[in-house]
C-alpha angles and dihedrals in degrees: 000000000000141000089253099040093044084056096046095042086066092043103048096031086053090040092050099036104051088056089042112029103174090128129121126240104220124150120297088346140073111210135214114195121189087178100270109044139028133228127213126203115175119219128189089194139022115209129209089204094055100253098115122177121232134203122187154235099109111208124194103216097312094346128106105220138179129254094256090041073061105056094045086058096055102038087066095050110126105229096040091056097053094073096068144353136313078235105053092034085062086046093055094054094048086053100051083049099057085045093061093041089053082046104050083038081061099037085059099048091059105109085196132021097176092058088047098055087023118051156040111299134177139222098290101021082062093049094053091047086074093104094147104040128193104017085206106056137080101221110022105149087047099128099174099182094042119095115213082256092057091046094056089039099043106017110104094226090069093060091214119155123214145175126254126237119244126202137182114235135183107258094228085055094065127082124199137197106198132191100175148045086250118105124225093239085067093049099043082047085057090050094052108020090176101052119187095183096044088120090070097061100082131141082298108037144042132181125245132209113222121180111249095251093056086043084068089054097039085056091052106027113118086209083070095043097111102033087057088049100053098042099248092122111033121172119246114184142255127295143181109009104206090092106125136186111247106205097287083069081215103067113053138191142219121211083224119029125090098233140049123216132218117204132188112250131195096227137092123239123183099318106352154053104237116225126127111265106206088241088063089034098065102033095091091052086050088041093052096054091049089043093063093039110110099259098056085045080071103049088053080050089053098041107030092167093056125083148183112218096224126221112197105159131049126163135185142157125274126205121230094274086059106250126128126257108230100207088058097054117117133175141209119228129182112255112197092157103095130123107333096001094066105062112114102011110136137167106249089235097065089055093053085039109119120228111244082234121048094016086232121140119242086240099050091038088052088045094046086067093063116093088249102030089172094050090044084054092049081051101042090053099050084053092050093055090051106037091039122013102038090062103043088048089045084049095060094029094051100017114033089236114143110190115186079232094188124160093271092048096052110074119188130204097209117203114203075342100306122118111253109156132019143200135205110208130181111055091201091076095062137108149175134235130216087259085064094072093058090041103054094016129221093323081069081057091057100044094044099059078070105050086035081211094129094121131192122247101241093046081041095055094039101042089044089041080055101045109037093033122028098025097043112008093045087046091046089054093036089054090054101040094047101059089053100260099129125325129279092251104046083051083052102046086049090049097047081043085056093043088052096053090051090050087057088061095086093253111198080217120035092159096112096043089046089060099039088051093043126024108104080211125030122191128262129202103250096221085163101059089032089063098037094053087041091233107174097228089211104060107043123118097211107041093176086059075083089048120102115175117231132197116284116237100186074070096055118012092179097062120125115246 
């Protein structure tokens, strides 16, 4: 196989298997029956937590196939397509197919893949280190919206910078969730310092950044027919090209601005459409306003190297009813990673990214070039408990705050490789516990009829148990089993060891310790079926419908994959 095959085969087989395990453990192979012929996948190595490794080649019975011989097998085995339809099973594969060609394009336009997997990066060198994608997932690089032009464009692994698009837009067409004193015009100032169209913001306009791919839609979008009739959104221009993707594609970065900025985007990307939805749209504004309230104050207080990356503004246009548009949404984000301050900050998710070659993570390939790489990892995981998952847990424990804390949302500043200081990023992907509304009082009610993030405990402990542990805490341990640096259940029994110290604190909430402690199954995120039955993530009513339980390791450490 490829590089690139080789990448999406683990993607697509760990991302199949863990939501349909009728597969066989024999030596060396897992296999897959349909009654009449065998399937072989070879696996270097077999993870409790579900991350397995795979090495091909894949053989079907006693020949050797390709990855996409595979994949017709098994789209015509009877029990897998039962779970959805002929077409979409034809969809999906089209779809696993354009992820591997984005990902051996990008493969090929790496000048080095050593430095990548090897060496220092910073913020958006990091960001732009994410080639594979979602190692659970059987289509991560998909990009349906995107030409081959606008990935190469747009997609972070190119590295390619670019400016953004300003229009001028009526005032009573905007509409603004704040979460600060400060005015727009001040934020959008920060983002063009050297305005050349500052003489249209006056007491009726303002003037709006787009990124450059929903320019193209704006320009064409029948939803924005009339405004751009009646001269109530007018094109400006570019300016200032040094705007780049971080890994997300939607959300970009200067090298010298103070905020970020998250756009919608009409594209999909792994399981949804993105654009903004106004309950995201308006949850970094509700979290601002918690996170300056007295009792967070604290929790900075009690964890000073761990941070929120705030989101306070957020603007988009409205029709003539008054709703928002949701392909015109758009968000601020702080952005402190600019000059210095950006060396060594890495997702946590290129650093547990494996390399298409050797199948090595970043992380264990940097440790292995200490003197003692399985005593740095000890070492590395320990840091990674305490920098990273002890605050998240005391948020939700102390604070009723629920962050979808995945591997793309954790960032890491990493000193001589260990974790020292950590960020949480993406305040969609936040939520608020019971415990919250005694916390914060009736005013969190309120806000929260906008943001529509008051979760229910059993959602919350599901959806944080998903995100913080299996997606990023599992991988974290998987990465480092499985190139050989300890083994998956010592990494478990340190980490039960950790969750039951923190039990012992006195936590107002222990609802979320008490099932990870104590569940015999926890419940994944189903990115395969999710795919296969083309479910658009962010729409659903019901988000835990995508939801399987699998077995929990932190119960029993010793179990067999």
């Amino acid at each position: 196989m490829t590089l690139s095959e080789r990448a999406t085969a683990n993607c697509f087989f760990n991302a199949l298997l863990r939501e349909w395990p009728r597969y066989e453990v024999a030596p060396g192979y897992l296999l897959i029956r349909d009654g009449e012929h065998t399937l072989h996948l070879p696996y270097r190595h077999l993870s409790i937590t579900g991350r397995h490794r795979f090495a091909g080649p894949l053989r079907l019975d006693d020949r050797q196939v390709s990855f996409r011989e595979a994949l017709d097998w098994l789209f015509r085995h009877p029990e897998l397509i039962k779970l959805s339809t002929p077409a979409r099973a034809q969809a999906l594969k089209a779809r696993v197919q354009d992820s591997l060609t984005n990902l051996e394009h990008s493969l090929n336009a790496q000048a080095s893949l050593d430095r990548l997997f090897g060496e220092p990066l910073d913020f958006i060198e990091a960001e732009a280190t994410l080639l594979v994608g979602h190692s659970i997932h059987p289509c991560p690089k998909t990009r349906e919206g995107f030409t081959p032009e606008d990935t190469r464009r747009y997609a972070p692994e190119y590295a390619n910078a670019f400016p953004l698009c300003w229009y001028r837009v009526a005032r009573h067409r905007l509409g603004a969730s704040k979460g600060t004193d400060l005015e727009p015009e001040m934020l959008i100032q920060q983002l063009l310092p050297d305005n050349p169209w500052q003489e249209h913001i006056d007491d009726e306009h303002l003037i709006l950044p787009c990124h450059p791919y929903q320019h193209r839609h704006w320009q064409t979008d029948p939803a924005l027919a009339t405004l751009r009739h009646q001269g109530e959104l007018v094109y400006l221009g570019k300016a200032d090209p040094r705007w780049r993707a971080t890994s997300s594609v939607r959300a970009i970065w200067h090298p010298e601005r103070p905020w970020m900025l998250k756009f919608s985007l009409s594209v999909r990307l792994t399981n949804s459409l993105r654009h903004l939805q106004e309950g995201e749209f308006h949850r970094g504004a509700v979290l601002e306003q918690v996170l300056d309230s007295p009792a967070l104050a604290e929790f900075a207080t009690r964890f000073p190297y761990f941070r929120i990356l705030r989101e306070p503004l957020g603007l988009g246009i409205q029709d003539d009813a008054g709703q928002l548009l949701p392909q015109t949404l758009m968000l601020w984000r702080d952005n402190p990673f600019v000059g210095e301050a950006a060396n060594n900050v890495e997702t946590l998710v290129t650093l547990l990214q494996d390399d298409p070659r050797s199948g090595l993570s970043r992380l264990a390939q940097r440790l292995m070039q200490t003197p003692h790489p399985e005593t740095a990892a000890s070492y590395w995981f320990a840091a990674f408990l305490d920098v990273v998952v002890e605050p998240l847990l005391i948020a939700q424990a102390d604070y009723g705050l629920l962050f979808g804390a995945h591997q793309q949302n954790i960032l890491l500043q990493l000193d001589d490789l260990m974790p020292v200081r950590g960020w949480f990023r993406d305040c969609q992907g936040t939520g608020f516990t019971d415990l919250a509304t005694q916390c914060y009082g009736p005013h969190l009610g309120r806000l929260v009829e906008r943001s529509a993030n008051l979760v229910p405990t059993e959602m919350g402990t599901r959806l944080f148990g998903y995100y913080l542990f299996i997606n990023a805490t599992f991988n974290v341990i998987a990465s480092l089993a499985g190139a050989g640096l300890g083994r998956e259940r010592d990494y478990l029994a340190r980490l039960r060891d950790f969750l039951l110290d923190l039990k012992t604190r006195g936590l107002h909430d222990a609802v979320v310790l008490n099932y990870l402690l104590e569940s015999p199954t926890l419940w994944a995120k189903g990115n395969f079926l999710c795919a296969f039955q083309a479910i658009n993530e962010n729409t659903m009513a019901d988000p835990l419908s995508l939801y399987h339980p699998m077995a929990n390791p932190i119960v029993n450490p010793n179990a067999n994959p």
